[in-house]
C-alpha positions, 0 to 999 in steps of 0.5 A: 744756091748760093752757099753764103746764103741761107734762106727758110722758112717755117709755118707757125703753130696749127693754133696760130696759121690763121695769124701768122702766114710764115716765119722766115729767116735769112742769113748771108754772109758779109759781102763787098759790094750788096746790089739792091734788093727789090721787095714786091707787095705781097699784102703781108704785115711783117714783124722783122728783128735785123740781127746782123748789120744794118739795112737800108731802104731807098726812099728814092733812087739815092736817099736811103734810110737805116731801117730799125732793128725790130720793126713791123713793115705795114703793107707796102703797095708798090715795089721798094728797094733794100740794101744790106751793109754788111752781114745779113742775118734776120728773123720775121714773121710774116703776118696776116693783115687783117688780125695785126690791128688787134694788138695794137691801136694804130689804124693798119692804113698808118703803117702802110709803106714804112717801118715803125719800131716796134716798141712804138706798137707795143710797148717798150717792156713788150718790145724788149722782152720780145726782142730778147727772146729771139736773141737769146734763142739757139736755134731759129725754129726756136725763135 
Protein backbone atom coordinates (compact mmCIF):
# COMPACT_ATOMS: atom_id res chain seq x y z
CA UNK A 1 0.00 0.00 0.00
CA UNK A 2 0.81 3.36 -0.79
CA UNK A 3 2.29 5.15 2.25
CA UNK A 4 0.85 8.67 1.27
CA UNK A 5 -2.25 7.12 1.11
CA UNK A 6 -4.80 6.08 4.08
CA UNK A 7 -7.88 4.76 3.33
CA UNK A 8 -10.78 3.00 6.24
CA UNK A 9 -13.47 2.42 6.78
CA UNK A 10 -15.80 1.97 9.98
CA UNK A 11 -19.47 0.29 10.37
CA UNK A 12 -21.94 2.47 11.95
CA UNK A 13 -23.70 2.00 15.24
CA UNK A 14 -25.79 -1.35 15.52
CA UNK A 15 -29.10 1.30 15.93
CA UNK A 16 -28.06 2.67 12.64
CA UNK A 17 -26.61 -0.49 10.20
CA UNK A 18 -30.02 -0.43 8.52
CA UNK A 19 -29.08 3.33 7.50
CA UNK A 20 -25.77 3.63 7.00
CA UNK A 21 -23.77 1.06 4.85
CA UNK A 22 -20.37 2.47 6.07
CA UNK A 23 -18.25 5.67 7.12
CA UNK A 24 -15.01 5.73 5.24
CA UNK A 25 -12.45 8.23 5.14
CA UNK A 26 -9.64 8.72 2.62
CA UNK A 27 -6.54 10.97 3.11
CA UNK A 28 -3.64 11.26 0.76
CA UNK A 29 -0.85 13.25 0.40
CA UNK A 30 -0.55 16.24 -2.07
CA UNK A 31 0.63 15.07 -5.03
CA UNK A 32 2.21 16.58 -8.44
CA UNK A 33 0.20 15.21 -10.99
CA UNK A 34 -3.39 13.25 -9.97
CA UNK A 35 -4.37 10.60 -12.57
CA UNK A 36 -8.47 10.44 -12.79
CA UNK A 37 -10.26 8.45 -10.58
CA UNK A 38 -13.16 6.30 -11.78
CA UNK A 39 -16.12 5.69 -9.56
CA UNK A 40 -18.33 2.86 -10.36
CA UNK A 41 -21.94 2.48 -9.22
CA UNK A 42 -22.46 0.93 -6.22
CA UNK A 43 -26.50 1.95 -5.64
CA UNK A 44 -25.13 3.70 -2.51
CA UNK A 45 -26.20 7.47 -1.60
CA UNK A 46 -23.18 9.23 -0.07
CA UNK A 47 -22.82 12.18 2.12
CA UNK A 48 -19.24 13.60 1.64
CA UNK A 49 -17.34 16.54 3.59
CA UNK A 50 -14.06 17.16 1.30
CA UNK A 51 -11.50 18.51 3.91
CA UNK A 52 -8.47 18.80 2.08
CA UNK A 53 -8.13 20.56 -1.55
CA UNK A 54 -10.61 20.68 -4.25
CA UNK A 55 -11.98 17.75 -6.43
CA UNK A 56 -13.30 17.77 -9.72
CA UNK A 57 -15.58 15.64 -11.59
CA UNK A 58 -15.49 15.18 -15.21
CA UNK A 59 -18.68 15.98 -16.87
CA UNK A 60 -16.98 15.09 -20.11
CA UNK A 61 -13.72 14.01 -21.26
CA UNK A 62 -12.10 17.76 -20.70
CA UNK A 63 -14.98 19.59 -18.67
CA UNK A 64 -14.93 19.12 -15.11
CA UNK A 65 -16.57 20.73 -12.25
CA UNK A 66 -15.51 21.60 -8.61
CA UNK A 67 -17.49 19.44 -6.50
CA UNK A 68 -18.78 21.19 -3.41
CA UNK A 69 -17.27 20.88 0.12
CA UNK A 70 -20.16 18.94 1.62
CA UNK A 71 -22.33 17.28 -0.63
CA UNK A 72 -24.81 14.27 -0.92
CA UNK A 73 -23.60 12.27 -4.24
CA UNK A 74 -27.13 10.39 -5.40
CA UNK A 75 -26.86 7.16 -7.17
CA UNK A 76 -24.64 7.40 -9.92
CA UNK A 77 -25.99 4.86 -12.79
CA UNK A 78 -22.73 4.48 -15.02
CA UNK A 79 -19.12 5.07 -14.14
CA UNK A 80 -17.76 8.80 -13.43
CA UNK A 81 -14.25 10.03 -13.31
CA UNK A 82 -12.96 12.52 -10.18
CA UNK A 83 -9.70 14.22 -9.69
CA UNK A 84 -7.88 15.60 -6.75
CA UNK A 85 -6.01 19.42 -6.86
CA UNK A 86 -3.91 18.86 -4.16
CA UNK A 87 -4.09 17.29 -0.54
CA UNK A 88 -7.12 14.83 -0.35
CA UNK A 89 -8.39 14.58 2.86
CA UNK A 90 -12.30 13.20 3.12
CA UNK A 91 -15.02 11.87 5.48
CA UNK A 92 -18.38 10.23 3.73
CA UNK A 93 -21.17 8.22 4.89
CA UNK A 94 -21.97 6.00 2.62
CA UNK A 95 -25.84 5.33 3.00
CA UNK A 96 -28.65 3.19 1.91
CA UNK A 97 -30.79 4.51 -0.63
CA UNK A 98 -33.96 3.40 0.24
CA UNK A 99 -34.33 5.36 3.73
CA UNK A 100 -32.24 8.81 2.78
CA UNK A 101 -35.58 10.41 1.04
CA UNK A 102 -37.07 10.48 4.83
CA UNK A 103 -34.81 13.64 5.65
CA UNK A 104 -35.32 15.32 2.97
CA UNK A 105 -38.16 16.14 0.26
CA UNK A 106 -36.42 16.01 -2.69
CA UNK A 107 -37.49 12.92 -4.94
CA UNK A 108 -34.09 10.30 -4.82
CA UNK A 109 -34.38 9.99 -8.88
CA UNK A 110 -33.53 14.23 -8.40
CA UNK A 111 -30.38 13.44 -6.89
CA UNK A 112 -29.13 10.77 -9.48
CA UNK A 113 -25.63 11.29 -10.97
CA UNK A 114 -24.90 14.66 -9.33
CA UNK A 115 -23.85 16.21 -6.17
CA UNK A 116 -25.91 18.68 -4.47
CA UNK A 117 -25.01 20.68 -1.59
CA UNK A 118 -25.88 19.78 1.51
CA UNK A 119 -27.49 22.81 2.91
CA UNK A 120 -29.86 22.62 -0.31
CA UNK A 121 -31.32 19.18 1.82
CA UNK A 122 -31.31 20.13 5.06
CA UNK A 123 -31.07 23.27 5.73
CA UNK A 124 -28.67 25.84 6.09
CA UNK A 125 -28.41 25.77 10.11
CA UNK A 126 -28.55 21.60 9.75
CA UNK A 127 -25.93 21.80 7.49
CA UNK A 128 -23.25 23.98 9.20
CA UNK A 129 -23.93 22.38 12.34
CA UNK A 130 -23.40 19.11 10.59
CA UNK A 131 -20.52 20.37 8.85
CA UNK A 132 -18.72 21.62 12.05
CA UNK A 133 -18.98 18.91 13.90
CA UNK A 134 -16.89 16.75 11.57
CA UNK A 135 -14.21 19.48 11.44
CA UNK A 136 -13.78 20.06 14.97
CA UNK A 137 -13.57 16.27 15.80
CA UNK A 138 -10.09 14.54 16.89
CA UNK A 139 -10.25 11.60 15.55
CA UNK A 140 -12.07 10.12 12.43
CA UNK A 141 -13.77 7.25 14.35
CA UNK A 142 -15.05 10.27 15.85
CA UNK A 143 -16.53 11.84 13.03
Amino acid sequence: MDDNLKYQTFQPHQILESLIKCYWALEVAAQEDYQKQLIIPDRCIEMIFILGNDVKRYTSKNRSIIQPREMALGQITKPLFVQPTGYVNSFTVRLYPYDFTNPISLPIKKLANKETPLNLLFGEKTSQELEQKIKQSTDTKKQ
